[in-house]
N, C-alpha and C positions, 0 to 999 in steps of 0.2 A: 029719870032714874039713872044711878051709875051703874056701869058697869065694873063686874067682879073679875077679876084675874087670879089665876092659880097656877105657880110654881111647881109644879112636883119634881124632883129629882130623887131619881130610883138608881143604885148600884146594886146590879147583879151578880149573885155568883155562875161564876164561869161557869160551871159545869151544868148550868139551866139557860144559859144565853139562848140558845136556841131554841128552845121552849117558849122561854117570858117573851122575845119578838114576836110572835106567833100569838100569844097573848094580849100583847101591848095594841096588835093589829086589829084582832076583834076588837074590844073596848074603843081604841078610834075611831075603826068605821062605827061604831051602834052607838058612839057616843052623840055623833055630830049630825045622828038623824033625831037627836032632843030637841025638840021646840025651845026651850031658854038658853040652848049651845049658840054661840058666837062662832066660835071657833075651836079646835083641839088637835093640837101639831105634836107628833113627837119628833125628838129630839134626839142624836146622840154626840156621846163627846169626842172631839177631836186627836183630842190626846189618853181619851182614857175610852175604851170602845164597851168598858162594862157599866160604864153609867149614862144614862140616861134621864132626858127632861121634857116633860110634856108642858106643854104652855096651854094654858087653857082663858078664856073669855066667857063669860056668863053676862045674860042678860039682868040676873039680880040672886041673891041671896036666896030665895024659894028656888029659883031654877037649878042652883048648888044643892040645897036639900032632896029635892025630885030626884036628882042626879046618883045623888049619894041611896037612894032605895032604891035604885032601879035593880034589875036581875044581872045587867051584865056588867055591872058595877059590883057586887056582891061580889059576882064569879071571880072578877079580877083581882079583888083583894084575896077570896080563899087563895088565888093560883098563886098568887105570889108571896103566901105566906112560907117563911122559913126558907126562900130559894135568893133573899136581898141580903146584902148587906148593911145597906141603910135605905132608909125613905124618908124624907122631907117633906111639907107642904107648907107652902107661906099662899098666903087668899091676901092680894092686894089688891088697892084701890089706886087711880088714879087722882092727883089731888093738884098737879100745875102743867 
């Protein structure tokens, strides 16, 4: 079975930065005690410290599903509703 990778890149607005970290941290830790989690790293940017990128590794396409119902997966989206600027997600595969 292949495994799934997930991009996310999240820009934050400033004046929730320190909130959504505090956010972004629950959601990591409770992500990456899922059984189909690989792995789930955030990221931030070098030059831009309001965006942010989680990488993420799934054991398969149901374990992304599961993922996507869990409770602190919900929460993370209510939290960071109307505090981003943008959000992204590209779900790739590995293919050479």
């Amino acid at each position: 079975m292949t495994e799934l990778k997930i991009v996310a890149v999240i820009v934050v607005k400033a004046a929730f930065q320190s909130e959504l970290e505090k956010v972004f941290h629950t959601v990591v830790d409770e992500t990456r005690k899922e059984a189909g989690n690989v792995s789930y790293d955030l990221h931030q940017d070098t030059k831009d410290p309001l965006k942010y990128t989680i990488l993420e590794v799934w054991k398969s396409q149901d374990a992304i599903a599961e993922h996507n119902e869990s409770a602190h997966f919900k929460a993370f989206v209510a939290a960071v509703e109307g505090k981003v600027d943008s959000l992204t997600v590209d779900v790739i595969k590995k293919v050479y």
